[in-house]
N, C-alpha and C positions, 0 to 999 in steps of 0.2 A: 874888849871891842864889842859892839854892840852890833844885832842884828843887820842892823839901814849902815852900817860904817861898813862891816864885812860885804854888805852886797850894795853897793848906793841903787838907791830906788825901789826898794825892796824892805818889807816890813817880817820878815820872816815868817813866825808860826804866825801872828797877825794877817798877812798874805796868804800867806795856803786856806786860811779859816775862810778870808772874803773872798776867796775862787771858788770855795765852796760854798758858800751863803749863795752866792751870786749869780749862781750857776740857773739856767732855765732851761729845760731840753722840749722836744714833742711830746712825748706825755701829759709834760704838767699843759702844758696849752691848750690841747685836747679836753682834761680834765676840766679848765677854767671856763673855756667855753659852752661846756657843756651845763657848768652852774648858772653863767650868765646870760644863754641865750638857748636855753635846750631844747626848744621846738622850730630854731632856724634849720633850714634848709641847711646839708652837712652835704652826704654825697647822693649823685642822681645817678641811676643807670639802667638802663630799660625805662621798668615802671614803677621800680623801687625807686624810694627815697628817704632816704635816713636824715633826721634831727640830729641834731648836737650830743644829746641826750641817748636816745637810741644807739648812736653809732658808740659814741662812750662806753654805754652799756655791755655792748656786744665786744669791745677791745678787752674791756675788761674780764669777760668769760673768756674769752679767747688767749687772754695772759695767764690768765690761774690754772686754763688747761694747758698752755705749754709749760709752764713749771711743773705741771703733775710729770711731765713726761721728760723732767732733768732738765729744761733749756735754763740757764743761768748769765749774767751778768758776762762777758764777753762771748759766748755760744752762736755758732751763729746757724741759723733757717734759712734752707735754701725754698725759695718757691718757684713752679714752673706752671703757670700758669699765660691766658690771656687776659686782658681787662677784664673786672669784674669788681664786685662788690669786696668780697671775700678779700680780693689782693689789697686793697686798700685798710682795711681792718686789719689783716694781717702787717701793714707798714708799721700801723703806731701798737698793736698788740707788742709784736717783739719790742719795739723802743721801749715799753714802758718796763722790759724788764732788764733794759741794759743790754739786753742780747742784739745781733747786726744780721740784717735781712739780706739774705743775695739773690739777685735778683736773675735767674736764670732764665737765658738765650733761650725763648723755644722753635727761634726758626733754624739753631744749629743741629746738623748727621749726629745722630746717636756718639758717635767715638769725638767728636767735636764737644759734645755735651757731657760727656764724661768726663774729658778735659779742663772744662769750668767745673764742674764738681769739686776734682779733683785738688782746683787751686785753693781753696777756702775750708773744705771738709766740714761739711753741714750737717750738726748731729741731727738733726732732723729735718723732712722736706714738704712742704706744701704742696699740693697736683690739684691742677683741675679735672676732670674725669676724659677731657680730649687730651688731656698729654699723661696720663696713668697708666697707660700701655706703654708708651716710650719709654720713661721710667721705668715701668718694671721690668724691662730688658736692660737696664743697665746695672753693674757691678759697682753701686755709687757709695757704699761703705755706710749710708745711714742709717743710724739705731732703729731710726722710727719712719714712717710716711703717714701722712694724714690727706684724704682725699675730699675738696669738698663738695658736700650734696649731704645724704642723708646722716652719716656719720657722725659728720662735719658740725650740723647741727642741732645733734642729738648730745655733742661731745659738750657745746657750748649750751646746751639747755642743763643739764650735769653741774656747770660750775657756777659761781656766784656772779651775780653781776658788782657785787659792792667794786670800792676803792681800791685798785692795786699800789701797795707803795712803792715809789719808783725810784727804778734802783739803778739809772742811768745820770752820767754826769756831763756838763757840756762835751769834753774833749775825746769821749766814748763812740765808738764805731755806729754809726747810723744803718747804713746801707754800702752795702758790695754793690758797684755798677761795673761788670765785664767791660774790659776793652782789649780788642786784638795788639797782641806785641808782634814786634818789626816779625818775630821768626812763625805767626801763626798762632803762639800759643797763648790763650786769652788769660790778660791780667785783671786782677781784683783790685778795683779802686775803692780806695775803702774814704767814705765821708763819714765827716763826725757829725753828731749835732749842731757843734758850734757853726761847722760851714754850711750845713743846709740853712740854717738859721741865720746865715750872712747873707745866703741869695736871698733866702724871704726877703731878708729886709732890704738891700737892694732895688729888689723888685718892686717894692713901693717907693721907693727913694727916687731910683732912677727911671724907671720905666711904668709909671702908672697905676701898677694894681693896689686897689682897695677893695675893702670889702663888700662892697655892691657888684662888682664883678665876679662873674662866673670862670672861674678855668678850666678848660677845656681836658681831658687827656683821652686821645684816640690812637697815638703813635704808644708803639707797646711800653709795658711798665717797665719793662726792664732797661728802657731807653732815658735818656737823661732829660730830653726833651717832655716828658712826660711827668717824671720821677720829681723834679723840680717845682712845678707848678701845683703837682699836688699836696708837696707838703706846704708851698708856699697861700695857696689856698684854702687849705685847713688851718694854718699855723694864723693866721688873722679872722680866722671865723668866717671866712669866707664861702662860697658855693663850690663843688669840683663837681664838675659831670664826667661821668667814664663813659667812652664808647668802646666797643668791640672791633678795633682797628676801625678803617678806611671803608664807613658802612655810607654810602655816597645821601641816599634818602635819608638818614637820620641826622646826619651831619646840616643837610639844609635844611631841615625840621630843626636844630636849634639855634643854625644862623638865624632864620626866621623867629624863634620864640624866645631867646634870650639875649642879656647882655654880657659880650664876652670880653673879656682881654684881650690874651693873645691863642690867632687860631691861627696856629703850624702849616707849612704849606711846606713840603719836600719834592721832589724828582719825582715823576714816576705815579702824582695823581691830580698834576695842575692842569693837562689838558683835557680831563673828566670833570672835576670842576668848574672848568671856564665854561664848559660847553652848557651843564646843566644849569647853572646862573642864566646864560644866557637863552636858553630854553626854556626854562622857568620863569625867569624876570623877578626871582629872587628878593625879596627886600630885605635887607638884615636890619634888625632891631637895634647892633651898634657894637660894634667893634672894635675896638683901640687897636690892636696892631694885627699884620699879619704876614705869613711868611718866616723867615729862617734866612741863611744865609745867603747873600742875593749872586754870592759867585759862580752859584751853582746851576744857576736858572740862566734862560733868555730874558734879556732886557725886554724884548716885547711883553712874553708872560709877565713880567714884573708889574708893567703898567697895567696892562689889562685887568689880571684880578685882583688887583688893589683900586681900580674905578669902579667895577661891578660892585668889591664888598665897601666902596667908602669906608675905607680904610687904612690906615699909612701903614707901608711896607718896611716892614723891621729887618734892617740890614745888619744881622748876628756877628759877632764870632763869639766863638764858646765852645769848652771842650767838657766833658766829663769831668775830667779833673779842677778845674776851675770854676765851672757852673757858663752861664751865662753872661755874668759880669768880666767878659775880661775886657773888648772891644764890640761894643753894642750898642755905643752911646748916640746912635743917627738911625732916621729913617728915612722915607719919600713919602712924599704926599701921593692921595689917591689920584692913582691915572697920571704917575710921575713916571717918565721914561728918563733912567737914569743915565748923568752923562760918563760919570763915575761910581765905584760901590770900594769906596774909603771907608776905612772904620772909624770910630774915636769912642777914644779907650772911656769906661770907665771914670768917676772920678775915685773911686772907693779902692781903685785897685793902681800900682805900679808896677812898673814892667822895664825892660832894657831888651835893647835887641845888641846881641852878640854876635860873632863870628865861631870858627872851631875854637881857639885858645880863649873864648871867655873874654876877650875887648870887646867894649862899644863898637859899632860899626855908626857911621855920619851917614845923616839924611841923605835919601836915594841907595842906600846900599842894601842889599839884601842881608838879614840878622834871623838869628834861634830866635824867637819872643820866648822872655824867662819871666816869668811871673812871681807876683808876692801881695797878699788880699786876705782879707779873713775868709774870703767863699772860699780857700783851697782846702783840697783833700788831704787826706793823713797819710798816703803812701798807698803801693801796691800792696797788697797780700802775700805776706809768704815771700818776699823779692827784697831780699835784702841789698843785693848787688846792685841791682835796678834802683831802686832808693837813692844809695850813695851816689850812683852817676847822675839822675836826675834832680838830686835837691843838691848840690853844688854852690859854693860859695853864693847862700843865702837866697836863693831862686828856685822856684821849682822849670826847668828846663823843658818847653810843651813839646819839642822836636818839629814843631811849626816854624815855618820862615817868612817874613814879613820884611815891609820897607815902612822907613818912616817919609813922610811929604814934611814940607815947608810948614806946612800952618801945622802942625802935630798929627793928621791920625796916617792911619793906616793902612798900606795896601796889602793883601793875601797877595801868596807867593807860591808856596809849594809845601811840604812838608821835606822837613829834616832825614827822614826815614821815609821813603817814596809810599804813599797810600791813595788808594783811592777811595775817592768819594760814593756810593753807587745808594740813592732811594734814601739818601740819612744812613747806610751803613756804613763802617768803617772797613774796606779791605785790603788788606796786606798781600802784597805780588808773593812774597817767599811762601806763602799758605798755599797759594796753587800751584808754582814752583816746582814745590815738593813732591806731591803730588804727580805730576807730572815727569816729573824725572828719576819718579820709583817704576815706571817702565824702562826698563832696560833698551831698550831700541832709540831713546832718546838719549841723546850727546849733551845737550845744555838749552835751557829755554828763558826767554829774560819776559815777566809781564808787564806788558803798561797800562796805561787810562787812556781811553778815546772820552770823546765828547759825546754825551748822548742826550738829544732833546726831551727823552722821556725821565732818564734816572739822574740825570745830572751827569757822569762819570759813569763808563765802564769796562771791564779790563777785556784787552785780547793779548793773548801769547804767542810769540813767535820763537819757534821752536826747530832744533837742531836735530835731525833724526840720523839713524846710522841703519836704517831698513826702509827702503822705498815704500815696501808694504803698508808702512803705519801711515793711515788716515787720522782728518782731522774728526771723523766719526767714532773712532777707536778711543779716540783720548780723550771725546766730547763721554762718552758712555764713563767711563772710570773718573771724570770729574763729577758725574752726576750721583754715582756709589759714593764719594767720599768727602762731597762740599756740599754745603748749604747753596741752595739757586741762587741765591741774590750773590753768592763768589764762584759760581762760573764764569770762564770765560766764554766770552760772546761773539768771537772768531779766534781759530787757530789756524797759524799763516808756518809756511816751512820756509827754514833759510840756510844756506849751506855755515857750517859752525864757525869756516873762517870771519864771514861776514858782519860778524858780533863785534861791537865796535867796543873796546875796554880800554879801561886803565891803565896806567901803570905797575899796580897792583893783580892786574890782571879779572879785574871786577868787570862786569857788562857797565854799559854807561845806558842808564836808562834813557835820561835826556835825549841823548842821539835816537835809540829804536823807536822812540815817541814821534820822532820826527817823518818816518817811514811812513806812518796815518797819514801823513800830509802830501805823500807823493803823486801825481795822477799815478802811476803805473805801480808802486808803494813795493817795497822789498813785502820777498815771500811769494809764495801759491798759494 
């Protein structure tokens, strides 16, 4: 029996050879660009600006120095850095050697950032010299640290700039993006080439970008919102500009001087930009989309700084795991006050909305959205368990709940595992929970999400004490020891522990204590 009879559709050694042949990752693009256009404009930030060529150059001393120092073909680099030059040469330095970048949280408490270490174990880690202290209080198990500034540059003057042979293959680990699991503990999403290389292309398919547009990345590297666009903008020879977070002046210094894509808009910096547009009188140069997901925001905001910047308002869904393409496919026109914020999916991607036992659920019902696309990722890190429940009968299962309408797209609903939204972070209630209920004088505390005009979403706890004594000052201090700011809670309310409305199981019912925010008089003190 012959190879295509034992497998139909399948050519055997013949097949594995053209998966190979055929294969293109971020390296070789990088490389190709650089022969065919090596003095374009590559990446901007500050007052540096690297060519095609340049930045090539510098990837490629930066590969032959992580090889001196053991990083091989699955290995993976932790970096803890903020935007910068440097993190960007280090994205495709590691690709080109096969090895998976992770991309480490620097707004999380030291024992919070341990914990991401911990999931991935980084033989070696990237610092910028503002998080090189943080690091070197932690017991992070890596062989090596490299810091950058003078070292850094003395390390890459040292090595060759020639050709690294690359030794990465489509379905090879790209990048670790953190994302918090239901219980706190942050998982590693691990993307391969193939799927960052699905958004790219996507992203000119679906949503606009070519190479005369500029991509933007201000929201931190280790965010997907960011992580995307960058390689999706090197990866066609495009422009990336890096900013240093949410720098308000320089951010309108390139609405004004350039042409961009897509420029992000989250929680938490849309009423500082409405105001300076409108203070300024602002002209932007031209901007194809803007914004992020519109559930998050006021419908007023919506309109407003999408008239200011002439600009259609990009109404997202998109997770980590999936990229951007899952439900993206709509926006509003400038100075469009929305009647509804419906998604539509996608054409590159399919999807089913489920119930618990995995049926279809009919239009108007609330469903898990289970996804299936070339953008998707390769699994968690290390989470074998997690894996097997999540990729389930041929789906990857997002823990997102969604309805379908009549004409196909789709409404947001809630999440599967209760999270809140807060600034574009992701927060899990069991994170502060815990926290919380490692003081003994507390009985049980259940957290939710209020509604907040600056962050989108933010959690306050209501909490069951068994000591009059304990204030909400007391519990505010030891939230501040052992969470990141942006997963504090933002009021804590006391309620007597019968008052917990639960299951049958005996579980809090969130739903219900969410309903409390709404009361005039509201359960708790």
């Amino acid at each position: 029996m012959s190879d295509a009879a034992a497998r139909p559709g399948r050519l055997g050694l013949a097949d594995d050879l053209a998966a190979r042949c055929s294969g293109v990752t971020f390296g070789d693009l990088l490389e190709r660009h650089a022969r065919m256009q090596p003095h374009a404009p590559a990446v901007q930030c500050d007052t540096t600006c690297l060519g095609y060529a340049a930045l090539d150059a510098r990837v490629n001393r930066l590969s032959r120095a992580l090889a001196t120092h053991g990083i091989a073909r699955g290995d993976r680099v932790g970096i803890l850095s903020e935007n910068r030059v440097e993190y960007v040469e280090a994205m495709f330095a590691v690709a080109k050697l096969g090895a998976i970048l992770a991309n480490l949280n620097w707004r999380l408490r030291p024992e919070e950032l341990l914990s991401a270490i911990g999931v991935t174990t980084p033989k070696l880690i990237l610092v910028s010299p503002r998080y090189a202290a943080v690091l070197a209080g932690l017991a992070h198990g890596a062989e090596t640290v490299l810091e950058f500034g003078r070292g850094y540059e003395a390390l890459l003057e040292r090595a060759s700039a020639e050709a690294v042979p690359i030794r990465a293959e489509p379905e090879d680990g790209l990048v670790v993006i953190y994302t918090s699991g239901t219980t706190g503990v942050p998982k590693g999403a691990l993307v391969s080439h193939r799927a960052e290389m699905a958004r790219m292309q996507i992203a000119q398919i679906s949503y606009g970008l070519t190479i005369a547009d500029a991509a933007l990345a201000w929201t931190p590297l280790f965010h997907v919102a960011s992580v995307d666009p960058a390689y999706a903008a090197l990866g066609i020879g495009g422009k990336l500009i890096v900013v240093d977070g949410f720098d308000l002046d320089r951010l309108l210094a390139i609405i004004e001087r350039e042409r961009l894509w897509w420029l992000v808009l989250i929680p938490g910096m849309l009423d500082r930009l409405i105001a300076a547009l409108k203070e300024r009188r602002i002209e932007p140069k031209g901007i194809k989309l803007v914004g992020a997901q519109a559930d998050l925001l006021p419908r007023h905001q919506i309109a407003e700084v999408s008239g200011l910047l002439n600009a259609r308002f990009w109404n997202t869904y998109g997770l980590s795991e999936c990229g951007i393409p899952v439900a993206s496919g709509n926006s509003f026109a400038p100075g469009e006050l929305p009647a509804r914020l419906s998604k539509t999916v996608d054409i590159l991607c399919r999807y089913r909305l489920v119930d618990a036992d995995d049926n279809d659920v009919p239009d108007g019902m609330p469903g898990e959205l289970c996804f299936r696309g070339a953008s998707l990722f390769s699994g968690y890190w290390n989470a074998a368990e997690t894996n097997r429940h999540d990729f389930r009968n041929g789906h990857f299962h997002t823990g997102d709940v969604l309805k379908r309408n009549p004409d196909g797209t789709l409404d947001f609903v809630d999440r599967v595992k209760y999270m809140i939204k807060s600034g574009g972070e992701n927060i899990y209630p069991a994170e502060i929970e815990a926290v919380l209920l490692a003081d003994k004088r507390v009985d049980d505390v259940a957290v939710v999400k209020r509604r907040d005009p600056q962050w989108g979403e933010v959690p306050v706890a209501f909490v069951s004490r068994n000591d009059d004594s304990l204030d909400e000052a007391e519990l505010m201090a030891r939230c501040r020891e052992r969470l990141a700011g942006y997963k504090r809670p933002k009021q804590i309310r006391f309620v007597a522990l019968a008052d917990f409305p639960r299951s049958t199981a005996g579980k809090i019912q969130r739903f219900i204590v969410e309903k409390w925010l709404e009361e005039p008089a509201g359960k708790g003190s």
